[in-house]
C-alpha positions as CSV (number, residue, x, y, z in Angstrom):
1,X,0.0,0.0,0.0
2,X,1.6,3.6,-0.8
3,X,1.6,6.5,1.5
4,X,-1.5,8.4,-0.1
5,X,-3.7,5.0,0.0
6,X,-2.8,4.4,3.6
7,X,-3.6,8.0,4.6
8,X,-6.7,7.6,2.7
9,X,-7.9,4.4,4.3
10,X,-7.3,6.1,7.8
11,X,-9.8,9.1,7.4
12,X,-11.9,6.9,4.8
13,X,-11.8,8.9,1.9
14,X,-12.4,7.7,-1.5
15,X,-9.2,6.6,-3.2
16,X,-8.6,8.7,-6.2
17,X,-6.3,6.0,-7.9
18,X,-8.7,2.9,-7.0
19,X,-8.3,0.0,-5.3
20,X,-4.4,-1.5,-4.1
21,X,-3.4,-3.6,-6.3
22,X,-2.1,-5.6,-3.6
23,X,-5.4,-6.0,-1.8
24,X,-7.8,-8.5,-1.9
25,X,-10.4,-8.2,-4.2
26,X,-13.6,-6.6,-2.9
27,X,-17.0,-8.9,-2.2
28,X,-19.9,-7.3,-4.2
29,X,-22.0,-4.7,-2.2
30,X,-25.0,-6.1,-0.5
31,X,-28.1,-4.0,-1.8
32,X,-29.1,-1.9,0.7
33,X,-33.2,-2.3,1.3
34,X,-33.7,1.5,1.2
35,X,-32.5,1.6,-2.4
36,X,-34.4,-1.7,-3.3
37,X,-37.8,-0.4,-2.1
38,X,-37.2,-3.0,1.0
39,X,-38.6,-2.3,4.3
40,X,-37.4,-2.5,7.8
41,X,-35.1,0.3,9.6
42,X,-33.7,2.1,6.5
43,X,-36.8,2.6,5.1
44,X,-37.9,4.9,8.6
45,X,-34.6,6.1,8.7
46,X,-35.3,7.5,4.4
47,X,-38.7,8.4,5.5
48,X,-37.3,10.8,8.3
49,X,-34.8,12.1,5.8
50,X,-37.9,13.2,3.4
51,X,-39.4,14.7,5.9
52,X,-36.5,16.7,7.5
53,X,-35.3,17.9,4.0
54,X,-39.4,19.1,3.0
55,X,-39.2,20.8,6.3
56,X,-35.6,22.2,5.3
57,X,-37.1,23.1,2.0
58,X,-40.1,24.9,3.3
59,X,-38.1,26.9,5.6
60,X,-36.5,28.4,2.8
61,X,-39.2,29.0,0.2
62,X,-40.5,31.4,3.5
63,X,-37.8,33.3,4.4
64,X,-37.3,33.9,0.5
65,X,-38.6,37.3,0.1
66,X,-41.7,36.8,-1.8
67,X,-43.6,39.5,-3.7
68,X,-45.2,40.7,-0.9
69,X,-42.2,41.0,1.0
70,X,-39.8,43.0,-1.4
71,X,-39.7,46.5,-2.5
72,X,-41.0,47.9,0.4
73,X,-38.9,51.3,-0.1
74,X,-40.2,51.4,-3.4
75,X,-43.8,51.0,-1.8
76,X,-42.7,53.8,0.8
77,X,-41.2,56.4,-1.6
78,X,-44.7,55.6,-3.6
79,X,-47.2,56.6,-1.0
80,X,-45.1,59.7,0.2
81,X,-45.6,60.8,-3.4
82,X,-48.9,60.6,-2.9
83,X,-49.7,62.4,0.1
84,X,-47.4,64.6,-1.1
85,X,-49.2,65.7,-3.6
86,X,-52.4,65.3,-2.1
87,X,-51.6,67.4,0.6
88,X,-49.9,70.2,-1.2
89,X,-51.5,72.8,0.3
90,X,-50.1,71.9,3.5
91,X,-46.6,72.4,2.8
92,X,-45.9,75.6,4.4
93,X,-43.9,78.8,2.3
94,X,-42.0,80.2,5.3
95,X,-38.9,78.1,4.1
96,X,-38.0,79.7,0.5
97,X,-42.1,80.0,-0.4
98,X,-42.0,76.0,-1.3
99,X,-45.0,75.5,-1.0
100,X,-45.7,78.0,-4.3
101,X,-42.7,76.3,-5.7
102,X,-43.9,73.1,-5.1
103,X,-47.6,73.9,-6.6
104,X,-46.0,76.0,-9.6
105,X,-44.6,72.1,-11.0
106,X,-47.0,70.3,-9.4
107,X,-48.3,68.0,-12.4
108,X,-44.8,67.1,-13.2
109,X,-45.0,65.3,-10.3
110,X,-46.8,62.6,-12.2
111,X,-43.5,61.5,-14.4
112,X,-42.1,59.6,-11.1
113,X,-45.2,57.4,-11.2
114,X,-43.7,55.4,-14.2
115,X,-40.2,56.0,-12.8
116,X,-41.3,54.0,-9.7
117,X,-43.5,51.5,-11.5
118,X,-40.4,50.3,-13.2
119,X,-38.5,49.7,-10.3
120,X,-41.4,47.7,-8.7
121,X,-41.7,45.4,-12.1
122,X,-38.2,44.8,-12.2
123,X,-37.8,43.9,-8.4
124,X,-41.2,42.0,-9.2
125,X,-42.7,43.9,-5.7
126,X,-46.7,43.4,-5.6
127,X,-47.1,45.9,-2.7
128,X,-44.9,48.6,-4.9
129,X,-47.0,47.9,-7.7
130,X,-50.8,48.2,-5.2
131,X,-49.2,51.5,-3.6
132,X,-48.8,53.4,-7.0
133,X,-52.1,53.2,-7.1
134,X,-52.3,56.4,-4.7
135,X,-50.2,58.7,-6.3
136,X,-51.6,57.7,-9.6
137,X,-55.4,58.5,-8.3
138,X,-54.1,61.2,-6.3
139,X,-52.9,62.9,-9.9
140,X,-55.7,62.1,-11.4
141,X,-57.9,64.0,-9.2
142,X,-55.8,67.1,-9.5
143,X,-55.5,66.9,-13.1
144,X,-57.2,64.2,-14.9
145,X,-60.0,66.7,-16.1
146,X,-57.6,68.6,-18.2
147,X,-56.6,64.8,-20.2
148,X,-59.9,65.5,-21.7
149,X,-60.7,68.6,-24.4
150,X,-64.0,70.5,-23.0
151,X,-64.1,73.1,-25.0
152,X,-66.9,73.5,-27.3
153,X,-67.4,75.3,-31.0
154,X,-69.1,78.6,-31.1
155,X,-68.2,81.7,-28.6
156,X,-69.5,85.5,-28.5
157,X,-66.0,86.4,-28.4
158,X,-62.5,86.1,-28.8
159,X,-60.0,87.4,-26.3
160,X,-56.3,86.9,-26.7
161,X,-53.0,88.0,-24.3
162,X,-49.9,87.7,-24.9
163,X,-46.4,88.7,-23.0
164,X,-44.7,89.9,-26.5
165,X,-41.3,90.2,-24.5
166,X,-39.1,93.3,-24.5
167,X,-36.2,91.3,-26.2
168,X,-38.3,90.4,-28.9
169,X,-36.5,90.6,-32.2
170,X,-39.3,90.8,-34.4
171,X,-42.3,93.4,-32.9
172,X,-43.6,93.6,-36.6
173,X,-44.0,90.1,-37.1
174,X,-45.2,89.4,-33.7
175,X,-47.8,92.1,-34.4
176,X,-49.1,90.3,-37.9
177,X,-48.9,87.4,-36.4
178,X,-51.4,88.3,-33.9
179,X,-53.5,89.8,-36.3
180,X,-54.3,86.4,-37.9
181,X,-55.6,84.7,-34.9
182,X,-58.9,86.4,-35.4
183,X,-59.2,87.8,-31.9
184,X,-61.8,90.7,-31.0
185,X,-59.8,91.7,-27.9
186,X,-56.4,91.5,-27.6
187,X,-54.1,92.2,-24.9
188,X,-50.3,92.6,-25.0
189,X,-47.6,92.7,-21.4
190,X,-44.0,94.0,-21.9
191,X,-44.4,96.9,-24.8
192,X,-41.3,98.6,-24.8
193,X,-40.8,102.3,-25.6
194,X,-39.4,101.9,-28.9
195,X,-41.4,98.8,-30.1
196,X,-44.8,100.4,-28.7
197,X,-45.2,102.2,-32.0
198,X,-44.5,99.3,-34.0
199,X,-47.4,97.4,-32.5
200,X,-49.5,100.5,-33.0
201,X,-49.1,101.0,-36.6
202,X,-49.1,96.8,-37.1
203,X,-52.1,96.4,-35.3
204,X,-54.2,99.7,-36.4
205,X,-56.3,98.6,-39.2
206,X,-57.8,95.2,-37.7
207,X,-58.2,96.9,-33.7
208,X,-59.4,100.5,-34.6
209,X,-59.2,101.0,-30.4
210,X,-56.6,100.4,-28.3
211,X,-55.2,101.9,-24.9
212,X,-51.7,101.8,-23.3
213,X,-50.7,102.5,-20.1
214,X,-46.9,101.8,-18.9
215,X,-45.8,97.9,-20.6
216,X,-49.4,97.1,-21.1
217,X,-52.0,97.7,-23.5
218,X,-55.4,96.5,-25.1
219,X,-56.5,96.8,-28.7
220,X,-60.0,96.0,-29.7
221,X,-62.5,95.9,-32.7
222,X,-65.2,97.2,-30.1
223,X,-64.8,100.6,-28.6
224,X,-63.2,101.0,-24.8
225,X,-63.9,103.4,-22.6
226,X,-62.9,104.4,-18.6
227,X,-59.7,103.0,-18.9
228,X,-57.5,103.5,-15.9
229,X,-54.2,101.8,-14.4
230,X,-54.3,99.8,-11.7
231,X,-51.8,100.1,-8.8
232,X,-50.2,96.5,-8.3
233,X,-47.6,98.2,-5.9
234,X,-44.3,97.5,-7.8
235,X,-43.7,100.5,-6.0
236,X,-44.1,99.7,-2.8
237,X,-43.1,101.1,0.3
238,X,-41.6,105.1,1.4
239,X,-39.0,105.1,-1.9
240,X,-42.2,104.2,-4.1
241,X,-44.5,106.9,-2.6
242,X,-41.8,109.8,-3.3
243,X,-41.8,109.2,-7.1
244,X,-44.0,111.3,-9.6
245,X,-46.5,110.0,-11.2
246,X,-45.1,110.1,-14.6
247,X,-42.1,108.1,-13.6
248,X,-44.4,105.1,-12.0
249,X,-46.4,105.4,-15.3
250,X,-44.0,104.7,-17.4
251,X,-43.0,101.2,-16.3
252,X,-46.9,101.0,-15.1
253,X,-47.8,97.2,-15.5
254,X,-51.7,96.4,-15.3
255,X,-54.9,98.5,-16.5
256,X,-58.8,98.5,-16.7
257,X,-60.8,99.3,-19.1
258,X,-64.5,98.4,-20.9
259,X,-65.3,97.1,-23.5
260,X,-68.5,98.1,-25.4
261,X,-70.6,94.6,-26.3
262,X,-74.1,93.8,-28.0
263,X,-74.9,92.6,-24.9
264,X,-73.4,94.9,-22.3
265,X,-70.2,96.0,-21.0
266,X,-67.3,93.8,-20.1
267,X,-64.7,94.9,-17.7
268,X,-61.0,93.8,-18.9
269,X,-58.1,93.7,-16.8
270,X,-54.5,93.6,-18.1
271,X,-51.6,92.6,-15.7
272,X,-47.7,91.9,-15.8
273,X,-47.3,90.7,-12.6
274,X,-43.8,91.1,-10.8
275,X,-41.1,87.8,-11.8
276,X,-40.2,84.8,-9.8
277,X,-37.0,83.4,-9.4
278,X,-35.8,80.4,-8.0
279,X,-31.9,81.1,-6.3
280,X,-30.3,78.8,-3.7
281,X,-30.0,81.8,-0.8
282,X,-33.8,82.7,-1.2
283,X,-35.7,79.6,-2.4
284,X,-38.4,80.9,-4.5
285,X,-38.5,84.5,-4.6
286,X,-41.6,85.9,-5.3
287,X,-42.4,88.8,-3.2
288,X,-43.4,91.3,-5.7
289,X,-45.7,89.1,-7.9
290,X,-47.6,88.0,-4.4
291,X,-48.1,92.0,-3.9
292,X,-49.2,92.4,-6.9
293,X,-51.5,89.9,-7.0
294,X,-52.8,90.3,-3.5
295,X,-53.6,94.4,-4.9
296,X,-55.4,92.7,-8.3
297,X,-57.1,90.4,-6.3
298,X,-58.3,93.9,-4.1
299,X,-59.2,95.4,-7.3
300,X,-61.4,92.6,-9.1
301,X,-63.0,92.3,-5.7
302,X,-64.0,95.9,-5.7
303,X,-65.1,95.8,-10.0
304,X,-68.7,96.8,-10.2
305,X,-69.1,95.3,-13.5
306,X,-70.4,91.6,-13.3
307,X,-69.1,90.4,-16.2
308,X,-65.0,90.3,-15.8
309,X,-61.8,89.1,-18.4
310,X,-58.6,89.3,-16.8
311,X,-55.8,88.4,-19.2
312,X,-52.0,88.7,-18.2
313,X,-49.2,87.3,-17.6
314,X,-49.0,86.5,-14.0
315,X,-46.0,84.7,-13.2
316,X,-47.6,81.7,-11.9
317,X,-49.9,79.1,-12.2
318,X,-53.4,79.3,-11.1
319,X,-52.9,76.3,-8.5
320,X,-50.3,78.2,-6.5
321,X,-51.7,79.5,-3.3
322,X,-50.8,83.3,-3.6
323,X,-53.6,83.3,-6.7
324,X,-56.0,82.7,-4.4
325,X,-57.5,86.4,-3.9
326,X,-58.1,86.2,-7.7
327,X,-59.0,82.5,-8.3
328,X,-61.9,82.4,-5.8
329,X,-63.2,85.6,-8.1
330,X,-62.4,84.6,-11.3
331,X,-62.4,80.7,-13.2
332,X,-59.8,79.9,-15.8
333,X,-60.7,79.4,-18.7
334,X,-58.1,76.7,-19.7
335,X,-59.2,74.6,-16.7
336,X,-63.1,75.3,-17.7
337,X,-63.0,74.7,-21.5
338,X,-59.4,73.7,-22.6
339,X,-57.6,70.9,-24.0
340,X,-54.8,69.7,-21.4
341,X,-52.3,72.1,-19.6
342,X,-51.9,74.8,-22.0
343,X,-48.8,75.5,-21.2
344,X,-46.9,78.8,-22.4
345,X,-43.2,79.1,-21.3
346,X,-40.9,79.4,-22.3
347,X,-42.3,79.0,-25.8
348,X,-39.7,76.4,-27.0
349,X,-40.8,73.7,-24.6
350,X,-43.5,75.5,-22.8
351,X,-43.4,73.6,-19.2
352,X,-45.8,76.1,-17.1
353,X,-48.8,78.2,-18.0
354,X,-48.1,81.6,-16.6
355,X,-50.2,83.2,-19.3
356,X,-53.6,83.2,-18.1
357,X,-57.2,84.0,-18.8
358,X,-59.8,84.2,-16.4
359,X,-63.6,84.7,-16.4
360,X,-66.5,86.1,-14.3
361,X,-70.1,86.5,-15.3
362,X,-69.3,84.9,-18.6
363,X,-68.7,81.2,-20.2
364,X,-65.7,80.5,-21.1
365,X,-66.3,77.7,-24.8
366,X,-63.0,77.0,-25.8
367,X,-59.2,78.0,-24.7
368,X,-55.8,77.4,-26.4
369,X,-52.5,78.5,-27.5
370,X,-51.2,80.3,-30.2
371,X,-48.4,79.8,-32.3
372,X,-44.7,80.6,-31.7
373,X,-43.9,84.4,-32.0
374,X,-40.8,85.9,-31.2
375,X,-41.4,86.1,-27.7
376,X,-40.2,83.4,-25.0
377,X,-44.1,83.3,-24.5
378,X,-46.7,81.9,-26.0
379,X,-49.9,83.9,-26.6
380,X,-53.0,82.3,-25.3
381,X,-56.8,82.6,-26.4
382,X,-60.3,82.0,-25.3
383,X,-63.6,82.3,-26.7
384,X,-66.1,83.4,-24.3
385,X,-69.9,83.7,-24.5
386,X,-72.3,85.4,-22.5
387,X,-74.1,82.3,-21.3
């Protein structure tokens, strides 16, 4: 016997070179009853095996997470998103006005929804997949009416607005361009100085009236009367108070006026509220549009005139909390009569509708964008009836 077959034999291994030579041959195993379906002890012994190793085995298909069991931060992150969203108005602003920030892109919200329903198909997570059902119902109850068009044909009148920008390379064009659209009443925010008579002269022969007051102005095919600017306090404070008149009119930035209708007078409002901007030290700044549009909301509240069109640009969107002196007045029309968002900037991939019209004492039938101008806006129109 060599070394490596004795040390074998000792710890009975298998030898890996076969039987010695030098031993004596082997007598054939005796078949073992377990293997030859014979009873007696090695059959209870096999039977306890089976039943240890099912046990064994059903141990483990437990404590495998199941699809029940995994994905649970994916089903946690899921239902945050929707209370998030379906308590948006409980986010407070004293930290960098989020909550405004937060309601300003408030349906892009939705776009985690898929983001999250992939994850939960590929971890194959059943509870992921039953919690995106809130955020996903919670959307759709903020904004699944605007998936649908509701606007219908016909309309009394067309009113238009539209922030023509004071970089705007092309006044002239912008000007014609507006012409086409066919609207009775239109309203333009940010006239400059030097393109104010450009618009003038472009716009003459199809709005015969018009009225200009600061970087705002309305030009109509029926005739105005009692037009008057309306303080939104972009002056505000003692510095504001000691400067002339003249000087506040000329960057003046919202009006009033009336416009003469077969069926009575409609009071028009034009306004250019202050900007927002979003900056790490200050969050979202918006402390001169909220003036502004706590003043306009003042003003519409005080208009004698039942029937009310307020078209401007207002820096916001009309679910953001500091709208809500003029949104409990007033009804958009895009969310009365449009077809989806209706978003207007910036005009290359319009994300946000800043450029609003809203309605009092009339019906709003239809609501939509215009085409492209040389503005970083997009004009918007409505056509409104008397109802």
């Amino acid at each position: 016997m060599t070394v490596v077959a004795a040390i074998t034999a000792a710890f009975g291994l298998p030898s890996r070179h076969g039987p010695d030579s030098s031993a004596a041959p082997s007598r054939p195993p005796r078949a073992d009853p377990v293997q030859t379906g014979q009873g007696g002890d090695g059959s209870r012994r096999t039977g306890s095996g089976t039943w240890s190793s099912g046990i064994r085995r059903g141990i483990r298909i437990v404590s495998r997470p199941g699809p029940w069991k995994r994905g649970r931060i994916l089903a946690a992150v899921a239902l945050l998103l929707g209370l998030f969203m379906l308590l948006h108005a409980r986010i407070p602003n004293g930290i960098g006005n989020l909550g405004s920030l937060v309601e300003t892109v408030l349906p892009w919200f939705g776009l985690f929804v898929p983001v999250l329903l992939a994850g939960a198909l590929w971890r194959r997570s059943a509870c992921a997949v039953v919690a995106l059902l809130l955020p996903v119902l919670a959307w759709l109850h903020l904004f699944g009416g605007l998936l649908t068009d509701k606007s219908h044909p016909g309309g009394d009148l067309t009113v238009a607005g539209h922030n023509v920008s004071a970089d705007n390379p092309d006044p002239v064009g912008t000007a014609r361009d507006l012409v086409a659209s066919g609207a009775d009443v239109l309203a333009l925010e940010e006239i400059t100085a030097q393109a104010k008579p450009l618009y003038e002269k472009e716009l003459a022969t199809a709005y015969p009236y018009h009225a200009v007051r600061g970087t705002v102005g309305l030009w109509s095919k029926l005739p105005l009367s009692d037009t008057e600017p309306v303080d939104i306090e972009m002056d505000y404070g003692p510095l504001g108070d000691t400067k002339p008149a003249d000087v506040k009119m000329a960057y003046n930035r919202a009006l009033r006026t009336t416009v003469a209708t077969d069926e009575g007078p409609l009071a028009v409002y034009v306004a250019h509220l202050g900007s927002a901007r979003v900056n790490l030290r200050a969050g979202f700044w918006t402390d001169t549009r909220d003036r502004g549009a706590r003043a306009l909301g003042k003003a519409i509240a005080a208009e004698p005139n039942r029937r009310v069109v307020l078209l401007g640009d207002l820096n916001g969107t009309t679910d953001d909390r500091a709208f809500a002196d003029i949104t409990s007045r007033l009804r958009s029309a895009q969310d009365a009569a449009g077809n989806g968002f209706g978003f207007s900037w910036p005009a290359k991939f319009p994300v946000v509708r800043i450029d609003q019209i809203l309605v009092r004492g009339v019906k709003a039938e239809a609501s939509w964008s215009l085409p492209a101008t040389g503005s970083d806006h997009l004009p918007v129109a409505a056509a409104i009836s008397w109802g």
